[in-house]
C-alpha positions as CSV (number, residue, x, y, z in Angstrom):
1,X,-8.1,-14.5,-13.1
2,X,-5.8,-17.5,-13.3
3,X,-4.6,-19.0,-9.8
4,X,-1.3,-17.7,-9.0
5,X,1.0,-18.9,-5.8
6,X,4.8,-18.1,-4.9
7,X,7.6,-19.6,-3.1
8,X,10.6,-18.0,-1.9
9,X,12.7,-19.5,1.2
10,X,16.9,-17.8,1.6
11,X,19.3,-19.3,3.7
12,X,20.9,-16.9,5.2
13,X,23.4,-17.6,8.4
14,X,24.8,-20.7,6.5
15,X,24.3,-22.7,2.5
16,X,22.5,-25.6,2.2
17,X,25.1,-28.2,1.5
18,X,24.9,-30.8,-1.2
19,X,22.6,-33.3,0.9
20,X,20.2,-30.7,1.8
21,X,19.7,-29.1,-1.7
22,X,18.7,-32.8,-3.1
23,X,16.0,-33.0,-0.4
24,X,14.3,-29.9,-0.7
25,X,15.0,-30.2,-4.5
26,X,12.8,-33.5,-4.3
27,X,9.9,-31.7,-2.8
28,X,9.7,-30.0,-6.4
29,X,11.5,-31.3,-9.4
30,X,10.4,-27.1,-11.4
31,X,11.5,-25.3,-8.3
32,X,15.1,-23.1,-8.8
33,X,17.3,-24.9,-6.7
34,X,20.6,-23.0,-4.8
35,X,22.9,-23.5,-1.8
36,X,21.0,-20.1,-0.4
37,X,17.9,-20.2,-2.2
38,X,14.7,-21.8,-3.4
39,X,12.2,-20.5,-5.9
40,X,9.1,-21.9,-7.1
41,X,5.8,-20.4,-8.9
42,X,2.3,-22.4,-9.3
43,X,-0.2,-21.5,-12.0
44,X,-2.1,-24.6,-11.0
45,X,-1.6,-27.2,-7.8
46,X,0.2,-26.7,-4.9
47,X,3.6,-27.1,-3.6
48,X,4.0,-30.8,-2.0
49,X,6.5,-29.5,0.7
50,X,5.8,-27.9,4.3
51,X,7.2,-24.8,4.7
52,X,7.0,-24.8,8.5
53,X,8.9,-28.2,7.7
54,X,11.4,-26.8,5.5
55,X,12.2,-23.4,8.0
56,X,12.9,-25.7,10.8
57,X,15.6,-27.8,9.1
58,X,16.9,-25.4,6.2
59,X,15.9,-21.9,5.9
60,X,16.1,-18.8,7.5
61,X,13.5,-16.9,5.6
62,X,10.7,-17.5,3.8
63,X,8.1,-15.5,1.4
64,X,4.6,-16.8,0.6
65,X,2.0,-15.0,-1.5
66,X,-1.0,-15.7,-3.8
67,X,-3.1,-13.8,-6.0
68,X,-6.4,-14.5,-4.0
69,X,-4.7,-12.0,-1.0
70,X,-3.1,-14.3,1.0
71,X,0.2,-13.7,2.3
72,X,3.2,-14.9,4.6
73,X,6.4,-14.0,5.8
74,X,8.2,-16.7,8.0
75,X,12.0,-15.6,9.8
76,X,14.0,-17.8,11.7
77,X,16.3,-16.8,14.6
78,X,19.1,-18.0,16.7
79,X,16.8,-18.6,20.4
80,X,19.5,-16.5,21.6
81,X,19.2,-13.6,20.4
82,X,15.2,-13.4,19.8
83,X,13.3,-15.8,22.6
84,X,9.4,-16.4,22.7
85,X,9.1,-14.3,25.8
86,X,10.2,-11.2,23.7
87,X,8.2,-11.7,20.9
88,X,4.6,-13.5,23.1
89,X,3.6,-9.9,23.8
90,X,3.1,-9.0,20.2
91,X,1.4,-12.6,18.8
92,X,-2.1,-12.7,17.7
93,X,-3.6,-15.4,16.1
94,X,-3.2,-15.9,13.1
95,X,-1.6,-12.7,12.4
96,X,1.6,-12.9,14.4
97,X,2.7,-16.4,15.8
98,X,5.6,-17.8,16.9
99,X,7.2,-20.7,18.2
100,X,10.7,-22.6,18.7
101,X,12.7,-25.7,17.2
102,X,16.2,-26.6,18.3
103,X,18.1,-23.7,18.7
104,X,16.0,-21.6,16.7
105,X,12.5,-19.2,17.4
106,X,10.4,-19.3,13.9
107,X,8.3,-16.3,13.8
108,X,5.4,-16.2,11.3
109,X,3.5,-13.5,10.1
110,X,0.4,-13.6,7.9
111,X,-1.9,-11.3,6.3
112,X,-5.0,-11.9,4.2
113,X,-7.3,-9.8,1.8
114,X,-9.5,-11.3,-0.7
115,X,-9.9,-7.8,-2.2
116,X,-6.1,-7.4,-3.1
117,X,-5.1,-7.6,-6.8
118,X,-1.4,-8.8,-7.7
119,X,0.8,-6.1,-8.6
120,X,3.9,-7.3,-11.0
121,X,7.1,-7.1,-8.9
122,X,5.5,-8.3,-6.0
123,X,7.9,-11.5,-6.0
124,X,10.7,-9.5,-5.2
125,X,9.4,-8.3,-1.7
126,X,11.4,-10.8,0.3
127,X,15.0,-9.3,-0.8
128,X,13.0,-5.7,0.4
129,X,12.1,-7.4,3.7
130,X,14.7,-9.6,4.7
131,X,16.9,-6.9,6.6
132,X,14.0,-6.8,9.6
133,X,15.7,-10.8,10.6
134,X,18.8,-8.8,11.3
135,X,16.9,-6.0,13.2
136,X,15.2,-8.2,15.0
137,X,18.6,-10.2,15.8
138,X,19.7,-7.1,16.9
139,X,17.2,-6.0,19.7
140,X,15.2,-3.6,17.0
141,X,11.5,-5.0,17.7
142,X,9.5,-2.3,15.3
143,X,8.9,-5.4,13.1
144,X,7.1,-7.0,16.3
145,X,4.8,-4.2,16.7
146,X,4.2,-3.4,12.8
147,X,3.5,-6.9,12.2
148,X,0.9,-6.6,15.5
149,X,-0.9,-3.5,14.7
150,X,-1.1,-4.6,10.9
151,X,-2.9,-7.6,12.4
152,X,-5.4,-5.7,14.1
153,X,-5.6,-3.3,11.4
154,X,-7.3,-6.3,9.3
155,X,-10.4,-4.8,11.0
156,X,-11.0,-1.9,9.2
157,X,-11.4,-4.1,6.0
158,X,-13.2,-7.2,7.3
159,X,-15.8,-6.3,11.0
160,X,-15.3,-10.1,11.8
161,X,-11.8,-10.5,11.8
162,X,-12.2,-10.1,15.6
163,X,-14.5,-10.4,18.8
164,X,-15.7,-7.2,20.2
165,X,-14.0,-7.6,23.1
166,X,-10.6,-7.6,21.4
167,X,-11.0,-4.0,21.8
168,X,-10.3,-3.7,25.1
169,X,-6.8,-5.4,24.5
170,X,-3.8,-2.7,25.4
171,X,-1.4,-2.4,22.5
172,X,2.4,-4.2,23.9
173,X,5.3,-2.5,24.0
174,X,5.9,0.2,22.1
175,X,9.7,0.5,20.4
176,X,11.6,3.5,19.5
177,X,11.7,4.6,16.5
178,X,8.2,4.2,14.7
179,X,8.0,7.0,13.2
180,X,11.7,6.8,11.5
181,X,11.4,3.0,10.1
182,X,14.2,1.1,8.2
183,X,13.7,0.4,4.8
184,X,13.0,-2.8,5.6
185,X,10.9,-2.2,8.1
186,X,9.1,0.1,5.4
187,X,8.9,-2.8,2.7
188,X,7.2,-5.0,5.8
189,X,5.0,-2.8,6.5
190,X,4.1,-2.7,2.8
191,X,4.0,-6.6,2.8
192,X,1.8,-6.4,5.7
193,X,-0.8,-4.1,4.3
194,X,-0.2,-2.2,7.5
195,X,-2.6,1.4,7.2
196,X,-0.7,4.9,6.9
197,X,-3.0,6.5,9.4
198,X,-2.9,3.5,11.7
199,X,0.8,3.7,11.8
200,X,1.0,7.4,12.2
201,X,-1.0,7.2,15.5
202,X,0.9,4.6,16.6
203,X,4.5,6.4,16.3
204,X,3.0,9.3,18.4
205,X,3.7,7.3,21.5
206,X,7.4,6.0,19.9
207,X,10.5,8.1,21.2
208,X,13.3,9.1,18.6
209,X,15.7,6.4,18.0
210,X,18.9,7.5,20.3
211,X,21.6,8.9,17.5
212,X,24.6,7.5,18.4
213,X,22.6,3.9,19.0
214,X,25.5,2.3,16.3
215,X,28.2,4.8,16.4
216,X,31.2,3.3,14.1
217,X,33.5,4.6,16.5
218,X,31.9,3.7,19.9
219,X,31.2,0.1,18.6
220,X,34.8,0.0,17.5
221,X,36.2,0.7,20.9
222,X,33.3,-1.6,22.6
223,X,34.8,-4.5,20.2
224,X,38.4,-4.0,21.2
225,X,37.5,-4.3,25.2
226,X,35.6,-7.4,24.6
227,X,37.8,-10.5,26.0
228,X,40.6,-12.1,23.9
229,X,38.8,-15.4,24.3
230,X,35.5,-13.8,23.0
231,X,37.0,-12.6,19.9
232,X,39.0,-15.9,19.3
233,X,35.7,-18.0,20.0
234,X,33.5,-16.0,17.3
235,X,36.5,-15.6,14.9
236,X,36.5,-19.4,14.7
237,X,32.4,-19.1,14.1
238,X,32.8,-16.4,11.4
239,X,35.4,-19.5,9.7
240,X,33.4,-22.4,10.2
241,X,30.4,-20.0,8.1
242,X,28.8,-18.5,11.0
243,X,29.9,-15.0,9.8
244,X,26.0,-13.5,9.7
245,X,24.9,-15.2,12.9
246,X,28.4,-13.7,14.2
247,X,27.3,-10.0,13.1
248,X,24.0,-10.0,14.9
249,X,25.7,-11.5,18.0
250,X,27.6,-8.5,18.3
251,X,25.3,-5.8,17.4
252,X,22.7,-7.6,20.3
253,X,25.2,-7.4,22.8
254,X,26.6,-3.9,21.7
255,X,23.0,-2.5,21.8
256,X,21.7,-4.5,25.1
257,X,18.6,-4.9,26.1
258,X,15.5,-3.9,23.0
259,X,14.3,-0.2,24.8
260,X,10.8,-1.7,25.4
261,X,12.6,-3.5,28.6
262,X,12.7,0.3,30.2
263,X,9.5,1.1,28.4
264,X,6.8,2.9,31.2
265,X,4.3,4.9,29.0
266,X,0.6,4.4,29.1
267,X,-0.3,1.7,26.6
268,X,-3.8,2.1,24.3
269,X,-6.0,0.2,23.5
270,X,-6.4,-1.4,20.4
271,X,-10.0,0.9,20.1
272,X,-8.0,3.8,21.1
273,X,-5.8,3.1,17.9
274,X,-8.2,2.7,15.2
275,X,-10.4,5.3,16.1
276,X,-7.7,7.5,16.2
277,X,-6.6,6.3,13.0
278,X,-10.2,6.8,12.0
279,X,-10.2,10.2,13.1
280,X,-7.2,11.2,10.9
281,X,-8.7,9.4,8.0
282,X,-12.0,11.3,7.9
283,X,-10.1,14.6,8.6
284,X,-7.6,14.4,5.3
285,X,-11.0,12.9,3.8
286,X,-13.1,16.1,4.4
287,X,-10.4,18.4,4.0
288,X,-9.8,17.0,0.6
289,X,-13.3,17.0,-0.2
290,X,-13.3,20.8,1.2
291,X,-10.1,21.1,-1.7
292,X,-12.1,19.5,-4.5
293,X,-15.3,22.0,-3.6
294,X,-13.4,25.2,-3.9
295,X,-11.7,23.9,-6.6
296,X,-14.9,23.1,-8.4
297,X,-16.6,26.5,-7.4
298,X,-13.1,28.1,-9.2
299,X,-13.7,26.3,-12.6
300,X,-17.6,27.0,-12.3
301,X,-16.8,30.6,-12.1
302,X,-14.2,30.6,-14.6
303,X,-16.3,28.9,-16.7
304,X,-19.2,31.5,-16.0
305,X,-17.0,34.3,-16.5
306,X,-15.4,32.7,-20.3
307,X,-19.2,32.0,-21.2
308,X,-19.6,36.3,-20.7
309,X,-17.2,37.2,-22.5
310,X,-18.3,34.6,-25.5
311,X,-22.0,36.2,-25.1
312,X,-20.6,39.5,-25.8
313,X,-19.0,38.2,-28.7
314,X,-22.1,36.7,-29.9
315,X,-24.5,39.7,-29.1
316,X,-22.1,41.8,-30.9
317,X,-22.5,40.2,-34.3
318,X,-25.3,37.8,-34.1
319,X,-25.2,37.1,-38.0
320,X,-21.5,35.8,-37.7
321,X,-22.6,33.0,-35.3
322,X,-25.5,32.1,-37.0
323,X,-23.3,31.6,-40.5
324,X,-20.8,29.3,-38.5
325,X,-23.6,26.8,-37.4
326,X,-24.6,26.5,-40.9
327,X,-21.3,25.5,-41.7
328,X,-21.1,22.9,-39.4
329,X,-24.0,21.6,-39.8
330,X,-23.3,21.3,-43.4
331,X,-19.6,19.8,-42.6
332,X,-21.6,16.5,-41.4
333,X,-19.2,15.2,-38.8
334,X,-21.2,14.5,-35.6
335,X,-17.7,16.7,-33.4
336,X,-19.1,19.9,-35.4
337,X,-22.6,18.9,-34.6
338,X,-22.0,19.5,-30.8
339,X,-20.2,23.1,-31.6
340,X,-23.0,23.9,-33.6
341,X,-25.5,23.0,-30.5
342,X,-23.1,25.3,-28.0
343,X,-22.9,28.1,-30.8
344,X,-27.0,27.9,-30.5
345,X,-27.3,27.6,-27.3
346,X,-25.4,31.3,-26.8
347,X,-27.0,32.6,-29.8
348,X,-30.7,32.0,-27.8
349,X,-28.8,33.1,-24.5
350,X,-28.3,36.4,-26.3
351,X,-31.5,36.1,-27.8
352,X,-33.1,36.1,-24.0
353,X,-31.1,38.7,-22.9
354,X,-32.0,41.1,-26.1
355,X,-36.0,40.5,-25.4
356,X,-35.6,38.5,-28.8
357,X,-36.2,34.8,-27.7
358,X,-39.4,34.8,-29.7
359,X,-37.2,35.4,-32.9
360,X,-35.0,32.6,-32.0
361,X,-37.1,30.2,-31.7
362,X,-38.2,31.2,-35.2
363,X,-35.3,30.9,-36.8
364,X,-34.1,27.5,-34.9
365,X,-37.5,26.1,-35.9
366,X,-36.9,27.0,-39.5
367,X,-33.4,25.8,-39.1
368,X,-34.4,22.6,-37.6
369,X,-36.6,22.0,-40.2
370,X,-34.4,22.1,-43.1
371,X,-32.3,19.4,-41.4
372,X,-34.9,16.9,-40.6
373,X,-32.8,14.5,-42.5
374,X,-30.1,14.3,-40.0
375,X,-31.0,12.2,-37.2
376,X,-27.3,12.4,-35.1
377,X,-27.7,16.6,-35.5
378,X,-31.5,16.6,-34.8
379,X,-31.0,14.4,-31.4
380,X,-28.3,16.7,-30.2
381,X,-30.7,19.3,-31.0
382,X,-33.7,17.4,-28.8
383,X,-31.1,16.9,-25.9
384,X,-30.5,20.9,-26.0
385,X,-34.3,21.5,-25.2
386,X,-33.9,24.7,-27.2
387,X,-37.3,26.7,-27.9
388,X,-39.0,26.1,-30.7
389,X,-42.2,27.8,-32.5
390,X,-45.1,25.0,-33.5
391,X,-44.7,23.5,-36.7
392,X,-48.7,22.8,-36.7
């Protein structure tokens, strides 16, 4: 397979203006070039630019994959509204790190499996993905966590992707909602590689998101008691282009605190989790093998009981059957050859049955005989094993 590697970065809280699109555009003269976007593929190199460069001074989002399995997400977000303390709990190296520049935390996420094949479409996962930045923005940390447990979910595909003792580590906290995700949360996930079973056990220690979390009508009322001077002071950000930064300002400080600040349930370990995800695995594995065997046992007895009713058809005219495998043995097409082998093989059933298999393997012999001349018929015939008299 030929080498294959994509770029993606969005700006997303604010365009690149003129200046900054002829810098990054200089970093690669076949990339696709916007005020909000930049696009490259390589079929052979690599891409001269550093895209932990390019997210600190331009981008708020950025999508790496290549068709050898490795793959990266990078988001950038306003310090204020997603700090390194929040996110330290959930970093693991080098599957979840993070750290800050200016006025910005840059969290990067990265997932690797040699194994992987590309999939067409797969370069349109970052506009899938890139609603988790506003989550996140928001105090929704389920990205945190997926992006954690699909790190040490690498593990059941590769035994050294961590010590031993890493399985004494206690999962961090756990957010709401696991078992309800986002779409984008879903697509990450994806993007991730993060396991079905893995996740399942995880969400069985994740309360219900609260309903009325983004109620139009409370967050309506909770925006008209904010201070005249607050509304005046981000209307004049939404103007100057700050209108998405603006958006999850608002929804942070409507929704408070993430929940995992009140969180007190027991935390797992990380061996806790993927033996319980394990344990799930072999159980839908066994019951579907358990499926497959009584499914199998069905067709062998339908099978046995069609193959009855055919005998009886045989044993009751013999003579008929006998004239039909002479006719396609005569027809020559190597499809009739293999009817003619089952016919047989019923006719010497019956034969077996009737206390006449001497008189069958008479007649075969003879049979066989007279169509020594057909090799393709008389290897069918060999693979059969049917009884034959000696020929000596």
């Amino acid at each position: 397979m030929s080498e294959y590697q994509y770029y993606e970065f969005l700006a997303v809280d604010r365009p690149l203006d003129e200046r900054q699109q002829a810098e990054v555009r200089a970093l690669s003269t076949r990339a696709r070039v916007t005020a909000t976007s930049f696009t490259n593929e390589y079929h052979w190199g690599d891409f001269r630019g550093d895209p932990r460069r390019m997210m600190e001074r331009y981008y708020d989002a950025h999508l790496y994959f290549a068709n050898w399995g490795t793959r990266h997400l990078m988001l950038r977000l306003p310090r204020a509204l997603l700090d390194l303390e929040t996110v330290d709990p959930y970093c693991i190296d080098p599957h979840v790190i993070a750290w800050t520049s200016g006025e910005h935390l840059i969290l990067n996420l990265f997932s690797e499996d040699e194994a992987w094949e590309w999939v067409e479409g797969d370069e349109d996962s970052l506009s899938a993905i890139i609603g988790v930045r506003a989550e996140l923005a928001a105090g929704d940390l389920r990205a945190l966590y997926l992006a954690w447990l699909a790190g040490y979910g690498t593990w059941e595909r590769d035994e050294d992707a961590f010590d031993y003792d890493d399985e004494d580590e206690f999962e961090p906290p756990v957010p709401a909602g696991l078992g309800s995700l986002t779409a984008p949360q879903r697509a990450l996930a994806d993007f991730l590689r993060l396991d079905a079973d893995l996740l399942t056990v995880a969400a069985q220690a994740s309360p219900p998101v609260a309903a009325s979390r983004d109620d139009p009508r409370e967050l309506a009322r909770w925006i008209k008691e904010l201070p005249s001077g607050d509304k005046e002071k981000l209307l004049v950000q939404v103007a100057q282009g700050h209108g998405a930064r603006v958006q999850m300002e608002l929804l942070r400080r409507f929704r408070g605190e993430p929940d995992i600040s009140r969180d007190d349930r027991p935390r797992r370990t990380v061996a806790e989790l993927l033996d319980a995800a394990a344990d799930i695995r072999q159980q839908r594995q066994r019951q579907a093998a358990a499926v497959r065997a009584e499914q199998e046992e069905r067709r062998a007895q339908e099978r046995a009981l069609a193959r009855e009713k055919r005998l009886d058809t045989v044993a009751r005219d013999p003579e008929t059957s006998w004239a039909r495998v002479d006719a396609l043995i005569d027809s020559r097409r190597p499809s009739d050859y293999d009817v003619a082998v089952e016919i047989l093989q019923d006719l010497q059933a019956v034969a077996s049955r009737g206390g006449d298999a001497e008189r069958f393997a008479e007649r075969f012999t003879r049979l066989r005989q007279r169509h020594l001349r057909k090799p393709s018929l008389i290897a069918r015939l060999d693979r059969a094993d049917l009884p034959a008299t000696s020929t000596s």
